[in-house]
Steps between C-alpha positions, in 0.01 A plus 500: 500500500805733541517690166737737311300730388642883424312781742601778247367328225150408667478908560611584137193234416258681695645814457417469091095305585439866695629711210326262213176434697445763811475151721644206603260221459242442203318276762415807735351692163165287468214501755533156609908553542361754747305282679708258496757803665283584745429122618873461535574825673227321765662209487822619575398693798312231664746291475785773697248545772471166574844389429673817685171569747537883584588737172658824571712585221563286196724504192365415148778415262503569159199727483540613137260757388287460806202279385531271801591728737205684494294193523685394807482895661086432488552219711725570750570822765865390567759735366599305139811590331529450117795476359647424077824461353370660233460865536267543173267303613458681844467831272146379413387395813260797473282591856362636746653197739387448809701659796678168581610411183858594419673464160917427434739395259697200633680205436356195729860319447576814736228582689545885635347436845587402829490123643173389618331791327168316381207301636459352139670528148315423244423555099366301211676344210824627630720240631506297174676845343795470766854296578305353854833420658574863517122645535342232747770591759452901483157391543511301859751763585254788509226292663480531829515176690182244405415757237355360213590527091239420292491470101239444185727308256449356165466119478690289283265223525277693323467478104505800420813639721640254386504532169527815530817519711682194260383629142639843512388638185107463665658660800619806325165564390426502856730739628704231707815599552791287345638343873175447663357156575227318700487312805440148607366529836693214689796594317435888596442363863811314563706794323342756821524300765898478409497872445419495870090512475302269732174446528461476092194441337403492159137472346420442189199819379331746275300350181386811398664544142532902425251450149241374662194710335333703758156285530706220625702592766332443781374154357924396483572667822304266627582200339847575548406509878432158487793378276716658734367266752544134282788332510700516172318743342613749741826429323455646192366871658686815324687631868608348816464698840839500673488503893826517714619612812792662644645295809406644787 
């Protein structure tokens, strides 16, 4: 799971999808890639609660043009810190924010706070962009002790990441960038708990495909509901929810 890939060239990549589109992800441009946002956003922030218990001030990584951080601000009072590598895309991150929502450049290979900063850190489809042996441990760092990370990642198990992330002419059309990959959750697992995460869990979520036409939505969010439940079929779902914990 440890992989080479080059930090300045995953900026340049994202740098050039701001200037050629005005966003990061065609996914977040349709209504039911909004949705499917805002479920996630929930998802993610029940799952810090009850993985870290009291949230005070958390750290989303990778926050981009601000899509998702806005979706987690509704949900949450604790003071949430957004930060990008890529200064471009914080440029469009637009407003009014609410009060305790603060916006930086930084680097999460080095981290520009203090040790035990952060109840949670969290972000979606984030970690699969970064070298983990050098991000995961700026990570726990910054958590305070039993604080929890917690990630929406793109599944490898399912067809179309994967195709997606092995042909990379249909990733292109995508926007994927040329380094990043997918994860196979019990792969993913073992990788964190040797980058000193305990506590790991991985579940398998989110059939809600970005096309889906408008009528249907809440007829798949339900039905993937219940696929998320069965055995094997809850294999194949687009993302996996990443839960860890900082030793206390």
């Amino acid at each position: 799971m440890m992989a080479s890939r080059d930090p300045l060239g995953e900026r340049k990549h994202f740098e050039a999808v701001v200037a050629r589109r005005g966003a990061l992800y065609w996914a977040e441009r349709t209504v039911a890639g909004k949705r499917r946002r805002d479920l996630r956003a929930e998802r993610i922030l029940s799952a810090a609660e009850q993985t870290a218990g009291h949230l005070d001030r958390m750290l989303e990584i990778g926050c981009g043009t601000g899509e998702y951080t806005r979706a987690l601000a509704v949900g949450t009072a604790a003071t949430l810190v957004a930060i990008d590598v890529t200064p471009a895309a914080l440029a469009l991150r637009g407003g009014p924010w609410p009060p305790q929502v603060w916006f930086a450049a930084g680097d999460v290979e080095r981290l520009p706070f203090a040790d035990g900063t952060f109840d949670a850190v969290i972000g979606n489809a984030v970690l699969h962009h970064l070298r983990l042996e050098h991000a995961v441990p700026e990570i726990v760092r910054v958590l305070r002790p039993a604080g929890a990370l917690v990630f929406a990642e793109p599944n490898m198990l399912n067809p179309q990441v994967a195709l997606e992330r092995n042909v990379r002419w249909i990733g292109r059309l995508l926007d994927n960038s040329p380094d990043e990959t997918a994860f196979i959750r019990w792969r993913l697992s073992r990788t964190l708990r040797g980058l000193g995460v305990v506590d790991v869990r991985i579940r398998p979520f989110d059939f809600l495909y970005p096309l889906t036409p408008r009528p249907l939505i809440p007829l798949v969010e339900r039905m993937g509901r219940v696929c998320e439940r069965i055995p094997l079929v809850a294999e194949v779902a687009g993302s996996l929810l990443v839960t860890g914990i900082r030793p206390a």
